[in-house]
C-alpha positions in Angstrom: -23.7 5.2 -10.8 -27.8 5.1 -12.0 -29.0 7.2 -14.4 -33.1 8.4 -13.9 -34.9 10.3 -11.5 -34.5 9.4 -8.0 -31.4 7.8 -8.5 -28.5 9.8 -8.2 -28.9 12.5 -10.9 -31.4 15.1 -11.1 -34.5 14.8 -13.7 -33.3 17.0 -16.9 -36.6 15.7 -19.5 -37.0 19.6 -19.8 -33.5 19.9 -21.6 -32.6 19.4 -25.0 -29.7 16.6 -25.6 -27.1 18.9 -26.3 -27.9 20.9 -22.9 -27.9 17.4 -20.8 -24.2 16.6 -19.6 -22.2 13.6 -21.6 -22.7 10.7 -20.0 -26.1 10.9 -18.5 -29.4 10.0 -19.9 -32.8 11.2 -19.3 -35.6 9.3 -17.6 -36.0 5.8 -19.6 -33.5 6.2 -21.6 -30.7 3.9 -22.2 -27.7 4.2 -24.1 -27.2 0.7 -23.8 -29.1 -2.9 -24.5 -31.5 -1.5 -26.0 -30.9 -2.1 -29.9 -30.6 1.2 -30.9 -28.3 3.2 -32.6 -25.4 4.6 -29.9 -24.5 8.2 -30.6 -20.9 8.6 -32.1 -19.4 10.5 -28.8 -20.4 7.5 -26.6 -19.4 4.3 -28.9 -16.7 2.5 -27.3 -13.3 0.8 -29.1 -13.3 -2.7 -27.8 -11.3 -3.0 -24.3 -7.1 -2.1 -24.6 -7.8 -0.5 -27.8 -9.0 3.4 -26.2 -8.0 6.2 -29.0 -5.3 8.1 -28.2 -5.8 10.6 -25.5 -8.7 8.8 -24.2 -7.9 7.1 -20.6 -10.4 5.5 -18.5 -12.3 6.5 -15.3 -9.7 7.6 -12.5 -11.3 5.3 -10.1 -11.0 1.8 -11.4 -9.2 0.0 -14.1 -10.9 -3.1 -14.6 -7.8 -5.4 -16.4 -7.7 -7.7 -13.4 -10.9 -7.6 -11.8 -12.9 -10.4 -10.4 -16.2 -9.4 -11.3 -18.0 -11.2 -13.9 -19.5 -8.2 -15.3 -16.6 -6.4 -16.2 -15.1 -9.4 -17.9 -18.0 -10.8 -19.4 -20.3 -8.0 -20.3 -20.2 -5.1 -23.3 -19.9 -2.3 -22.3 -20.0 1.5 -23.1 -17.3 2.7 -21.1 -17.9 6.4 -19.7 -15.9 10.1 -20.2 -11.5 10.3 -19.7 -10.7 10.5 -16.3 -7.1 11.7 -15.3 -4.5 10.1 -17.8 -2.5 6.6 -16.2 1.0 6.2 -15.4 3.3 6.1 -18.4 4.6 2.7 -19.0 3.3 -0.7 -20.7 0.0 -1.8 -19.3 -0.6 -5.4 -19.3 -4.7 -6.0 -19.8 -7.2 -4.6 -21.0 -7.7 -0.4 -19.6 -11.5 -0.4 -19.4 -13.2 2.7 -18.0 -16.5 2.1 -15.9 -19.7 1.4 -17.3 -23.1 2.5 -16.4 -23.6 -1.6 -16.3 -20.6 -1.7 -13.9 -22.0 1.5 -11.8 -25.3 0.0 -11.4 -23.9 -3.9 -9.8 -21.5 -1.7 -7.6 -23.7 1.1 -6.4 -24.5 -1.0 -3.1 -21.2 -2.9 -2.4 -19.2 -2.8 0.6 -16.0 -2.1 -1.1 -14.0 0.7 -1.9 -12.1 2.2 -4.8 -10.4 5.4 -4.3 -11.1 7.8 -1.1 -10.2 10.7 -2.4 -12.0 13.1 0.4 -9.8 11.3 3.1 -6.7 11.6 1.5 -7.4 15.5 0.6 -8.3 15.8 3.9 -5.3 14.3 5.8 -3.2 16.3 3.3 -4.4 19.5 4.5 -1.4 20.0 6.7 1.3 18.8 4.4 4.9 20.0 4.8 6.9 20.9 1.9 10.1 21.6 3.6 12.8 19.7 3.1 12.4 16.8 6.2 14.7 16.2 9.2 17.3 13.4 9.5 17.6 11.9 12.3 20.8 11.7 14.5 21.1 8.0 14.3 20.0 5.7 12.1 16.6 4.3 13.2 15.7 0.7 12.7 11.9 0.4 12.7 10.6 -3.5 12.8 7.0 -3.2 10.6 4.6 -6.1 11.8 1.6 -7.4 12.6 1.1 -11.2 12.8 -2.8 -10.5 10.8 -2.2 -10.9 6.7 -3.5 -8.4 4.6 -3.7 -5.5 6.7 -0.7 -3.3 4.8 2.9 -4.1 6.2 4.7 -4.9 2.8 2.6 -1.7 1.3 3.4 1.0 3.9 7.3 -0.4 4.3 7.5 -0.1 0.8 6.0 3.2 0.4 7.5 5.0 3.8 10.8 3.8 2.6 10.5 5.2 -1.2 8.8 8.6 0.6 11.4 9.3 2.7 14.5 8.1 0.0 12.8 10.9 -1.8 13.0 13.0 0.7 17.0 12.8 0.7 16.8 10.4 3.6 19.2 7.1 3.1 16.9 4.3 3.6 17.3 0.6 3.4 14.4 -1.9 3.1 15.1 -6.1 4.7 12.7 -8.3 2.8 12.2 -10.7 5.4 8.9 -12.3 4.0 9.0 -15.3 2.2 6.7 -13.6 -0.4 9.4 -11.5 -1.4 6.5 -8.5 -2.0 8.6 -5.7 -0.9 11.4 -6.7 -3.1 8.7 -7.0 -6.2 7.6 -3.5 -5.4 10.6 -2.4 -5.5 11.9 -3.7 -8.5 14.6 -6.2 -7.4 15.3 -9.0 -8.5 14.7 -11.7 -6.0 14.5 -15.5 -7.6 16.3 -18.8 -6.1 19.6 -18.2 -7.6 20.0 -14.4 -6.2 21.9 -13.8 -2.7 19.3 -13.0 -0.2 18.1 -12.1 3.4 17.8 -16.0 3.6 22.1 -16.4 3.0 22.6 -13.9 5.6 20.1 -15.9 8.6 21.1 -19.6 7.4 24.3 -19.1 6.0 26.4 -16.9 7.9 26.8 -14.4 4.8 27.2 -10.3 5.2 24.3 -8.3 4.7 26.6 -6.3 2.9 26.9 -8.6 -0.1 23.2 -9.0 -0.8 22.2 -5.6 -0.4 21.0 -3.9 -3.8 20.0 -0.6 -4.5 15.9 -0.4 -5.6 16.4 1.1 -9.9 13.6 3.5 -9.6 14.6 5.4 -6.7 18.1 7.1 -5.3 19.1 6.4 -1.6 16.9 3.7 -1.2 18.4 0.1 -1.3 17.4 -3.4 -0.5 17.6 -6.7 1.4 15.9 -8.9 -0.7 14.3 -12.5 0.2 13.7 -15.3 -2.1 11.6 -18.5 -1.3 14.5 -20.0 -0.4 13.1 -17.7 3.3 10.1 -20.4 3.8 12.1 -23.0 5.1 14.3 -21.0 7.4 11.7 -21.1 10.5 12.5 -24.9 10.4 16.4 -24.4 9.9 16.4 -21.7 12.4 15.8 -24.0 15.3 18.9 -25.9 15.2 20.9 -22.7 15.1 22.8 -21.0 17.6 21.4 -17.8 19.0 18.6 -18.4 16.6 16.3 -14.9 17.4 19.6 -12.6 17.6 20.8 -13.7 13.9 19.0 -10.7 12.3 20.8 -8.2 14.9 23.9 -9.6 14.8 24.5 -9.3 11.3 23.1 -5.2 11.2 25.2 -5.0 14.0 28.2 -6.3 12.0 26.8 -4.0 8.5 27.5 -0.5 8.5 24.1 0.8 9.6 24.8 4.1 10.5 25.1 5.4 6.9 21.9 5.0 6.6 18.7 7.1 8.2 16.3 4.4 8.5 16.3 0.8 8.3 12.9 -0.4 7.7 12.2 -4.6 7.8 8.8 -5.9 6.8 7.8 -9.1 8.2 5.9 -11.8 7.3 2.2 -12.5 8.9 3.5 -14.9 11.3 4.9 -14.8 15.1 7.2 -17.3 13.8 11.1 -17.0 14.2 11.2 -14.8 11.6 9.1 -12.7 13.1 11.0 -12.6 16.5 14.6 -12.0 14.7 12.7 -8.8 13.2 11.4 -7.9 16.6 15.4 -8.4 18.4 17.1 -6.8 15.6 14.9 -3.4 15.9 14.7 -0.8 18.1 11.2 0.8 16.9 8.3 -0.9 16.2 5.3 0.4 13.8 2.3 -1.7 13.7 0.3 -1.5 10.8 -4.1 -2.2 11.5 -6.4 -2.3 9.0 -9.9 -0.2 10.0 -11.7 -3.3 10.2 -12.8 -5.3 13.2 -10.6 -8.7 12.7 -7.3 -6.5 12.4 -7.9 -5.7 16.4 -8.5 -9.4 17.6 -4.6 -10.3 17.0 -3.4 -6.8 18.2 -3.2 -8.0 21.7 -1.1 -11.2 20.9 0.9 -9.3 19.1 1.5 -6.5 22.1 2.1 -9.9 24.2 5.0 -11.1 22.1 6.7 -7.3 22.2 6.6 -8.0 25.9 8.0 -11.0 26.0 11.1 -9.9 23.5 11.1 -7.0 25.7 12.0 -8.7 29.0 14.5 -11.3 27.3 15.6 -10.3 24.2 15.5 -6.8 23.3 15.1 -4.3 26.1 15.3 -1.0 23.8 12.6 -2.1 21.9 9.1 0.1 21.9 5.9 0.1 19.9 7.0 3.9 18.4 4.1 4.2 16.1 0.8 2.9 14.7 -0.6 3.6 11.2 -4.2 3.6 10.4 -4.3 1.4 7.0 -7.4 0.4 4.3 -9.4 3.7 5.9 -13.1 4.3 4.4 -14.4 7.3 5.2 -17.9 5.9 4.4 -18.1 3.4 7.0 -18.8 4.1 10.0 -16.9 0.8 11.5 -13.7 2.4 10.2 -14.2 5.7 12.0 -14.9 3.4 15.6 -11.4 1.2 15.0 -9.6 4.6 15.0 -10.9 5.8 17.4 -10.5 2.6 19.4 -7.0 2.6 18.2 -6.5 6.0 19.2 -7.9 6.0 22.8 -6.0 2.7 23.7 -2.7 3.5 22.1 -2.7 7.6 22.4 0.2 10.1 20.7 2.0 6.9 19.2 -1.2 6.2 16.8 0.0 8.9 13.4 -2.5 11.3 12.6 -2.7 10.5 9.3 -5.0 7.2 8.1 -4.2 5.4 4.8 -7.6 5.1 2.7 -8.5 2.3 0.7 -6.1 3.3 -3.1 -6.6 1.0 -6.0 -3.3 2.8 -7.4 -1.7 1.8 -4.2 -2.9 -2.4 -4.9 -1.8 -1.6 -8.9 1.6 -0.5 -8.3 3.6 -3.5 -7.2 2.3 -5.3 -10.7 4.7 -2.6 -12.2 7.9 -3.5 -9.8 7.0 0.6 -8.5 5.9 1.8 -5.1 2.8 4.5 -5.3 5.2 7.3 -4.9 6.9 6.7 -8.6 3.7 4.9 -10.1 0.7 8.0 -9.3 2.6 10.0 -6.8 -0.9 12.6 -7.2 -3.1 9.6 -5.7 -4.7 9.6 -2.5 -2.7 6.7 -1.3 0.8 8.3 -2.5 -0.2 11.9 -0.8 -1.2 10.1 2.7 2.0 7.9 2.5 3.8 10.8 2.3 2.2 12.5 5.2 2.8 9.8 7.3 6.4 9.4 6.5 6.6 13.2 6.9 5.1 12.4 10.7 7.4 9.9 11.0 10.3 11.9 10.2 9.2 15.1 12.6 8.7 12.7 15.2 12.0 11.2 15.5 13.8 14.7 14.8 11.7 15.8 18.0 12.8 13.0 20.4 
């Protein structure tokens, strides 16, 4: 954010300094670069050594950026924001500078927004949720990267476990994200969703519960998952393995079984798309997240007529929203004239608490559950939840 007339804050030359906010500057003026002596309120411990009670702006913490000017450049970092998450911070917590403000006042990307999230949340229920009367298995994909399936699996599932709702999350990415978010362990040596496709093992003995959170428990994968699109084709009924072993696991004590895919239309892919009965489809509110939708839709049709008759595209969730671009506003409403009722009111914004928490083995709900990201997950797992009660 600038400092001066004209550029963002009002001209306040006519006040004294202890009448002009903390923070700000008057015209010309410079608390930094210019050699002079920096006022005691406004000096700065070096980064990842803040005083105590002292937390950095709520928008950004800048321990893993990218930019060269956070890492490179001193800095006078500005007022507390809202205190982090308890636990060990690995990096450096560096609030924002007026140096940072200034290269970031034009760019195209996003940190928290807050205005969408307050907005969707307008309408929140409280109320303990309904259960549905069966457990629902809802297949999360989209064959685009990046556009939010391991995020929202992760955080639907850990909104509605919170919720009282018994929920159980198959890893079935190679990554093994979901399982990282949720705090299992998942390295070569650990039984995973990979044993249960290639091996013929029960889903029952690799199934773990997630530490941070009651009722919700875990399929995890391991890399051992990259090479099973090759193995897979040598085996027997090779796109019904997935439904044949949560047909043979006792599913129904749970409410929801939700299985995030990887960005492929690979065999993996398809043995999530047999062994569901619901699909959500997650699209970023950018253009390239629409040019895959319709080989995606494609592919449902096909497992449709030979596979998997009961399955049906049940809902679609909004993800990466900016309420400041206008391109994100005409996706959803592309989304939501094409698609109708199954597209979910509520939009995900763009959440840098969301892209932190995973670094912590935590979904958003545990890690900031006051964020904009953790309120509009909720929302939408709320949706979610009223919707299946209804049908």
């Amino acid at each position: 954010m600038s400092t001066g007339p004209g550029l963002g804050w009002p001209d306040r030359a006519d006040e004294s300094p202890d009448e002009q906010p903390s923070g700000q500057t008057g015209p010309g003026e410079s608390t930094v670069g210019q050699g002079e002596p920096v006022p005691d309120e406004a000096i700065a411990e070096a980064p990842g050594e803040a005083s105590p009670g002292t937390a950095p702006s709520g928008h950004a913490l800048w321990g893993n950026t990218t930019s060269g000017t956070a890492e490179n450049v001193g800095y006078v970092p500005t007022h507390a924001g809202a205190q982090p998450p308890p636990g060990p911070r690995k990096g450096p917590s560096q609030g924002e500078s007026e140096l940072v403000r200034e290269a970031l006042k034009d760019a195209k990307v996003s940190h928290e927004t807050a205005t969408t999230g307050l907005k969707v949340m307008s309408g929140r229920r409280d109320k303990e949720w309904p259960r549905p009367g069966h457990c629902r298995i809802v297949t999360i994909a989209n064959q685009k990267g990046g556009v939010g399936k391991t995020t929202s699996s992760v955080n639907l599932a850990a909104s509605l476990a919170m919720h009282g709702a018994q929920v159980l999350v198959v890893d079935l990415d190679p990554q093994g994200n979901a399982s990282t978010a949720l705090g299992v362990e998942h390295h070569a040596e650990i039984p995973s969703i990979y044993d249960v496709l290639i091996e013929d093992m029960a889903l029952s003995d690799i199934v773990v519960p997630a530490p941070e959170i009651p009722n919700l428990f875990c399929a995890p994968a391991t890399l051992n998952l990259a090479g099973a699109e090759i193995e897979l084709v040598s085996k027997v009924a090779r796109e019904s393995r997935l439904r044949r072993a949560l047909e043979a696991y006792e599913t129904e004590k749970f409410d929801y079984v939700l299985i995030d895919c990887p960005p492929s239309l690979g065999l993996l892919t398809v043995n999530a798309l047999v062994g569901g009965d619901e699909l959500l489809i997650p699209i970023q509110c950018e253009y390239y997240a629409l040019e895959g939708l319709g080989q995606l839709i494609r592919t449902v049709d096909l497992v449709k007529a030979h596979l998997n008759p009961k399955l049906n595209v049940s809902t679609i969730l909004l993800t990466m929203y900016d309420a400041r671009t206008r391109l994100a506003a005409q996706v959803a409403e592309d989304v939501r004239n094409h698609f109708g009722e199954v597209v979910l009111n509520t939009v995900i914004p763009r959440s840098v608490r969301v892209s932190e928490a995973p670094s912590y083995g935590q979904s958003v709900m545990t890690y900031d559950p006051g964020s904009s990201g953790a309120l509009a997950y909720s929302e939408a797992a709320s949706e979610m939840a009223h919707r299946g009660a209804a049908k």
